[in-house]
ZALUM-283808 format. One record per residue: x, y, z of N, C-alpha, C, O in turn; residue number from 1. Coordinates in Angstrom, 1 decimal. Layout:
<atoms>
      nu      nv      nw     cau     cav     caw      cu      cv      cw      ou      ov      ow  seq
       X       Y       Z       X       Y       Z       X       Y       Z       X       Y       Z  NUM
...
</atoms>
This chain:
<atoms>
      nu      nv      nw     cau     cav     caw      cu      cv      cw      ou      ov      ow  seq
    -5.6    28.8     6.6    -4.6    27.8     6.9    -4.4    27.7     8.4    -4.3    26.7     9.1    1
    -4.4    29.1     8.9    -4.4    28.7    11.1    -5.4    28.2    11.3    -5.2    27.6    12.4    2
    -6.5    28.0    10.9    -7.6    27.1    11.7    -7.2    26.0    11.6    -7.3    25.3    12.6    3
    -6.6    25.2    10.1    -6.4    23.9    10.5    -5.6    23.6    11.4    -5.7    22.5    11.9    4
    -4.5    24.5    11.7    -3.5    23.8    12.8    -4.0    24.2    13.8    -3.3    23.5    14.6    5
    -5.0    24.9    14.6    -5.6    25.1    15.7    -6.4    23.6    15.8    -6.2    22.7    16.6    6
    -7.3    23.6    15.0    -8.2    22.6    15.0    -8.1    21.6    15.1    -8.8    21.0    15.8    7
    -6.6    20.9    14.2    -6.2    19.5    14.3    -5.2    19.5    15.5    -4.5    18.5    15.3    8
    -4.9    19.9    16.7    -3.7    20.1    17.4    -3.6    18.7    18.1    -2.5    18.1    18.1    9
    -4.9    17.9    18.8    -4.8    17.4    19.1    -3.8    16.1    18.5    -2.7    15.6    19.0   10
    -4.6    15.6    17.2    -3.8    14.9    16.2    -2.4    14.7    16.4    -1.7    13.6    16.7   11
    -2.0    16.1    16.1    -0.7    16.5    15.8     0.3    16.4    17.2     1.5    16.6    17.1   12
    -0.3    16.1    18.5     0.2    16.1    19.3     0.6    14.4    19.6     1.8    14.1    19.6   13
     0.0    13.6    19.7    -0.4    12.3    19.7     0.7    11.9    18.5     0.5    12.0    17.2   14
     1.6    11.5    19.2     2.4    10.6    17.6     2.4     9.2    17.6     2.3     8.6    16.5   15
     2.5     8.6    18.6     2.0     7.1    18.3     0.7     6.4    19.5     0.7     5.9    20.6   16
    -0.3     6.8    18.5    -1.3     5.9    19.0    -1.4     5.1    19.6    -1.2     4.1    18.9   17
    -1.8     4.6    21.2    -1.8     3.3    21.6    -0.8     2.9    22.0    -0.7     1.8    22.4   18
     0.5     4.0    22.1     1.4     3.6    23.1     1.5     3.4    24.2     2.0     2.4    24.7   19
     0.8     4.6    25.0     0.1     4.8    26.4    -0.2     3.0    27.0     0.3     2.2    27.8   20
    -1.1     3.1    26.3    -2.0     1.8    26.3    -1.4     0.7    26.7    -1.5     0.1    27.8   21
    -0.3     0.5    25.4     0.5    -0.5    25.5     1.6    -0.7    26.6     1.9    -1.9    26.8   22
     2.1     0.3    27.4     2.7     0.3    28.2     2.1     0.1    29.5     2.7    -0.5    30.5   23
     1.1     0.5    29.5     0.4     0.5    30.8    -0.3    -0.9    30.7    -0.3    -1.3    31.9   24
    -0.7    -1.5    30.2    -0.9    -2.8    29.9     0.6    -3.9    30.1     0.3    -5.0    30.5   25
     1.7    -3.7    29.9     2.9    -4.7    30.0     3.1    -4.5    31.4     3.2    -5.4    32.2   26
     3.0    -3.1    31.8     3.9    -2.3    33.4     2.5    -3.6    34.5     2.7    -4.5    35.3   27
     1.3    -3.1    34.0     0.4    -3.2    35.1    -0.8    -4.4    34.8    -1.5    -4.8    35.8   28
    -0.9    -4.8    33.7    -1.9    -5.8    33.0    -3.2    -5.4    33.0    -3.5    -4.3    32.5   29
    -4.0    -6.2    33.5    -5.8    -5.4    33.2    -6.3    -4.7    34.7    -7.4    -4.1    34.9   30
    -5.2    -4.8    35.7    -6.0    -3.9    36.7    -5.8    -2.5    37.1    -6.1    -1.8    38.1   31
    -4.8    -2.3    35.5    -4.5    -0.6    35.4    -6.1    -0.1    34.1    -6.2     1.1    33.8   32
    -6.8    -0.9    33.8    -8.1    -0.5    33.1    -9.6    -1.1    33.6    -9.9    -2.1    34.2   33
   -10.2    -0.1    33.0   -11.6    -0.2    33.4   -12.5    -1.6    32.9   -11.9    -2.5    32.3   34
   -13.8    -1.7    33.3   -14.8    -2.5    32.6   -14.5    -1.8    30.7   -14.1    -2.3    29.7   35
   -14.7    -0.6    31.3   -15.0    -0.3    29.4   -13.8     0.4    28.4   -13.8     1.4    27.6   36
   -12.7    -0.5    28.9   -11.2    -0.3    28.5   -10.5     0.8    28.6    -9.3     0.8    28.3   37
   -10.9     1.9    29.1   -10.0     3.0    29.6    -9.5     2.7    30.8   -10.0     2.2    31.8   38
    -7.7     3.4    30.6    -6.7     3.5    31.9    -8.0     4.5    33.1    -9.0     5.1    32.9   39
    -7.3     4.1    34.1    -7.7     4.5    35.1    -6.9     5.2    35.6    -5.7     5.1    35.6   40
    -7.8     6.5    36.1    -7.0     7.7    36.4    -5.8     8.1    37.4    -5.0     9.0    37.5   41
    -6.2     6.6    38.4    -5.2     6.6    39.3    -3.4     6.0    39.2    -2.4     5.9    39.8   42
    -4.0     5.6    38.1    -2.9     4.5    37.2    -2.4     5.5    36.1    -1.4     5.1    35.4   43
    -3.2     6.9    35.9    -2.5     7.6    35.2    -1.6     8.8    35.8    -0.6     9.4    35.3   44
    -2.4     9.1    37.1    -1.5    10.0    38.2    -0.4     9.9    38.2     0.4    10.9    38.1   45
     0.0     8.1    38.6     1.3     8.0    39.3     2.2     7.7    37.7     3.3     8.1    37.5   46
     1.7     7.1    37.0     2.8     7.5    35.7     2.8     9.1    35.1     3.6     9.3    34.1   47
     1.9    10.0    35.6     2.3    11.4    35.1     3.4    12.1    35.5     4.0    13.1    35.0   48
     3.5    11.3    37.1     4.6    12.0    37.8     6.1    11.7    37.6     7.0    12.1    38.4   49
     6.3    10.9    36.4     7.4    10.0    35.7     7.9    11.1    35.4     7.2    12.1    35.7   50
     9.4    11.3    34.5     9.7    12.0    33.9     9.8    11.6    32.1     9.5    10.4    31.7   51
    10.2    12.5    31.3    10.0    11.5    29.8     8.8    11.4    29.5     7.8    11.8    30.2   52
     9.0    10.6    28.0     7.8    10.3    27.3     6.4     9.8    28.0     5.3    10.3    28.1   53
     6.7     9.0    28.3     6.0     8.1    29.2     4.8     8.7    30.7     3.6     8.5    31.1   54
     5.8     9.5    30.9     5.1    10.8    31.7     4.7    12.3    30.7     4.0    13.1    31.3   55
     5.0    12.5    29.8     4.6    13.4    29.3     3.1    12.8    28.3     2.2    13.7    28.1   56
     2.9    11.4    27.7     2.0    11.0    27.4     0.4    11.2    28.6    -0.7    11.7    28.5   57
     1.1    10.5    29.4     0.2    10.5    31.2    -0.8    11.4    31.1    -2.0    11.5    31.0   58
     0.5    12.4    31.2    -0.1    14.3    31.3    -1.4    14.4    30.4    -2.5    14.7    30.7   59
    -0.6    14.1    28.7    -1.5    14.5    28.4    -2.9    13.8    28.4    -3.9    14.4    28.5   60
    -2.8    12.6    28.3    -4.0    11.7    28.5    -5.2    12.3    29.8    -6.4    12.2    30.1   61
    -4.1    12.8    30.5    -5.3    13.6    31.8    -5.8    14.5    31.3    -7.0    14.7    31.4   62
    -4.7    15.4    30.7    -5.4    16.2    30.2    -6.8    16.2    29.4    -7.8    16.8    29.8   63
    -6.7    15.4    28.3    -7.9    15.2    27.3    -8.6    14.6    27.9    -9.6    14.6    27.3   64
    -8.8    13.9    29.2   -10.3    13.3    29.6   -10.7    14.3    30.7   -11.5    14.2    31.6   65
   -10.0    15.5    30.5   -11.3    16.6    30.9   -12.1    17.1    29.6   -13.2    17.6    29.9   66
   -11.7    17.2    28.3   -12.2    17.5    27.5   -14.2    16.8    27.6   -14.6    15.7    27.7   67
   -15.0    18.0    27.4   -16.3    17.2    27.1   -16.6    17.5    25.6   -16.0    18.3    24.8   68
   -17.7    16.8    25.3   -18.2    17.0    24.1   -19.3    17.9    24.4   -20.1    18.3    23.6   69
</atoms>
């Protein structure tokens, strides 16, 4: 039973999908994202340094685009 909650953590961290997105899209429109639709990291810096959700999403979203496969 601990592996699944190791394994899934990611999941389980992430509670609304596409919020990030959505926000950074109203705040900044298409020149907070890429050609191939990811935020841009510079556009994710300065909202990490926010306080709240908003900045705690940031974080993590930095975080996971160091993840490699």
């Amino acid at each position: 039973m601990k592996t699944v909650v190791r394994r899934y953590w990611i999941q389980k961290a992430i509670k609304r999908k596409g919020a990030l997105r959505a926000y950074m899209r109203r705040k900044y429109g298409s020149k907070a994202f890429t050609s191939r639709g990811t935020i841009k990291r510079e556009y994710l810096q300065k909202e990490a340094k926010q306080p709240g959700t908003i900045g705690k999403r940031a974080r993590l979203a930095l975080t996971l685009r160091k993840f490699k496969r």
